[in-house]
C-alpha angles and dihedrals in degrees: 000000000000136000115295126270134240112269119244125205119218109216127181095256101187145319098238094259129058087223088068108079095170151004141188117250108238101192157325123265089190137038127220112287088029106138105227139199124224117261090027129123133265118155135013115228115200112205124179094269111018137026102243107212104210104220115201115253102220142359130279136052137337105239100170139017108205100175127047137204121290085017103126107243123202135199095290107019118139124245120179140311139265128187119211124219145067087279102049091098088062099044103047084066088080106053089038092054086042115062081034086065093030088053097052086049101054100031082080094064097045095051116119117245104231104182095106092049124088138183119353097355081055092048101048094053084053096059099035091066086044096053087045095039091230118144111293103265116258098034078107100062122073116270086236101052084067121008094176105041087051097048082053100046091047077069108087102218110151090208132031123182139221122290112264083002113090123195091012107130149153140204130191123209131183122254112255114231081249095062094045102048093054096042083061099046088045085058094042078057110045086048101044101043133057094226119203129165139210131195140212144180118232124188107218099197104104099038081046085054102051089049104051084038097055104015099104084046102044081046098052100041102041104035093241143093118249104221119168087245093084092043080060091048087048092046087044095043101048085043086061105046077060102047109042103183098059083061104040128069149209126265100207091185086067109020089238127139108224115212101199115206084200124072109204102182125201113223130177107251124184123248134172083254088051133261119344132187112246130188122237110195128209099010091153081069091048145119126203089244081045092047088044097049086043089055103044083053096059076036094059095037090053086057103053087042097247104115107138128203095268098067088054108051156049098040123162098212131028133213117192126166134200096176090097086065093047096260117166104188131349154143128270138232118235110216102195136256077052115086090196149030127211105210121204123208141196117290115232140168114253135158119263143158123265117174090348095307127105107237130164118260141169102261131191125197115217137210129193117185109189140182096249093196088069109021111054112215096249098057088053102046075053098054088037086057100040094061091039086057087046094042084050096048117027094185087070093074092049090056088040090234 
């Protein structure tokens, strides 16, 4: 082949918002020696909000990876190496060969010294080193120092458990991006806001109803399921556009209170990673066949994996359930800049009275968590009630009642 390229390094450029400092890189696309294209993919970054594809920055071979999978990655931080050239394939046989030698030399010497360890310490070190594939602890210490705990680690058993307690273990693995991420904005949260929360009963038949009644039609004419989740954003929506501060917020920089004339709602949406929280703009201007289309297109995007920041943040309601999962009744999380959280629950058949007589109906505990500072209770037990009234009746939000 030809004379060697010039080496490029392949850095973390951004996350595609300034907002996002770091992600976890979920895995490689190529291995080490894979001849690459620019503009190709070779590793997979998970941020709180969006999954980052790492495109190669030139052509030629991958001569070193510098970053695994589950390591946290930040803007500038250095993943791995390609060298350019026709002869990049020949010569990326060398450093491959190399670190691999120089590894098995040097694991030796790192390896932790367990004979003065016993029962589960012992047995976590073990199976560190066995899920990492580093050398088992304790080959590094003499024979002699510590004839039993080395008899024991030459076993490779990838848990051992507690002495006179058998099957009690323990595991430790590292936080996501993602986790972390949402354990700090749960706090933010907590700590920010004075969170209250209401609660109502709704009776599903007649949305129900609607839905079974028109769905194949709805489907057929307008190109999109009918599902009761956008019956829930169009009750939520119209609510707010009545009552301005549940949908508006506090600017604490400035001590200002901000109304906002436009309703962007946050709604769990499916995805191949799991559920993610999407953003639906301008419901207050929606129909149901609008809402519906809007929602098979976050739909579509979560399932080819492009979903962008922007289709994840700056909502100003937010819509979580936990019904899917079997919850009865429960509290909400606020994700600022929201001031409230509608929660939806399981639907169940119970008993309840109709025209003086008890009949069976499909009925829907609600939750509504609020910022109290901002949103009075009595503002929120009205726009509780008033979705519960439209959700009841669906013939309310066409006649806009």
């Amino acid at each position: 082949g030809g004379a060697p390229g010039a080496i490029v390094e392949q850095v973390v450029k951004d996350f595609g918002a300034e907002s996002i400092k770091e992600g976890t890189l979920m895995e490689w696309r190529k291995k080490v020696g894979d001849s690459v294209q620019k503009g190709e993919i070779l590793a997979l970054i998970e941020t709180d909000k969006v999954s980052v594809e790492v495109l190669a920055e030139a052509s030629g071979v991958l001569t070193e990876i510098l970053a695994k999978a589950d390591d946290s990655v930040e803007v500038g931080t250095l993943l791995a190496k390609i060298q350019t050239g026709a002869g990049g394939a020949v010569a990326a046989a060398a450093p491959v060969a190399a670190p691999a030698a120089s590894a098995d030399v040097a694991a030796p010497a790192e390896a932790v010294d367990v004979s003065g360890l016993t029962g589960i310490r012992a047995g976590l070190a073990r199976a560190h080193a066995a899920r990492h594939g580093e050398p088992m602890p304790g080959a590094a210490a003499p024979a002699a120092a510590a004839p039993k705990p080395s008899a024991v680690a030459a076993v490779p058993a990838p848990v051992v458990a507690a002495e006179g307690a058998p099957g009690r273990t323990e595991r430790r693995v590292p936080m996501s991006a993602v986790r972390r991420r949402v354990a700090q904005r749960l706090k933010e949260s907590q700590n920010a806001l004075a969170l209250i929360t209401t609660f109502q009963e709704a009776d599903l038949t007649e949305s129900i109803k609607l839905r079974e009644k028109h769905k194949d039609l709805f489907q057929k004419t307008h190109g999109a399921q009918l599902g009761v989740l956008s019956f829930f954003i169009k009750a939520c929506a119209t609510g707010l556009m009545d009552i301005p501060g549940v949908n508006g917020v506090i600017d604490d920089a400035t001590s200002e209170i901000v109304y906002r004339d436009f309703v962007d709602i946050s709604v769990p949406i499916p995805s191949p990673r799991g559920p993610v929280t999407c953003t639906l703009r301008n419901c207050e201007s929606m129909s149901i066949r609008d809402i519906e289309r809007g929602l098979a297109g976050l739909m579509e995007k979560a399932r080819k994996d492009q979903l962008a920041v922007e289709d994840m943040s700056e909502a100003s309601f937010g819509i979580v359930d936990s019904g899917s999962a079997g919850g009865m009744l429960g509290t909400c999380f606020i994700n600022p800049p929201a001031s409230a959280t509608l929660g939806t629950n399981a639907v169940k058949k119970r008993a309840t009275v109709v025209d003086g007589k008890v009949v069976s109906r499909e009925m829907m505990y609600l939750s509504l968590t609020y910022d109290h500072r901002l949103v009075d209770g009595r503002e929120a037990a009205t726009f509780l009630g008033s979705v519960r009234d439209k959700l009841e009746d669906p013939s309310r939000m066409l006649l806009d009642v």
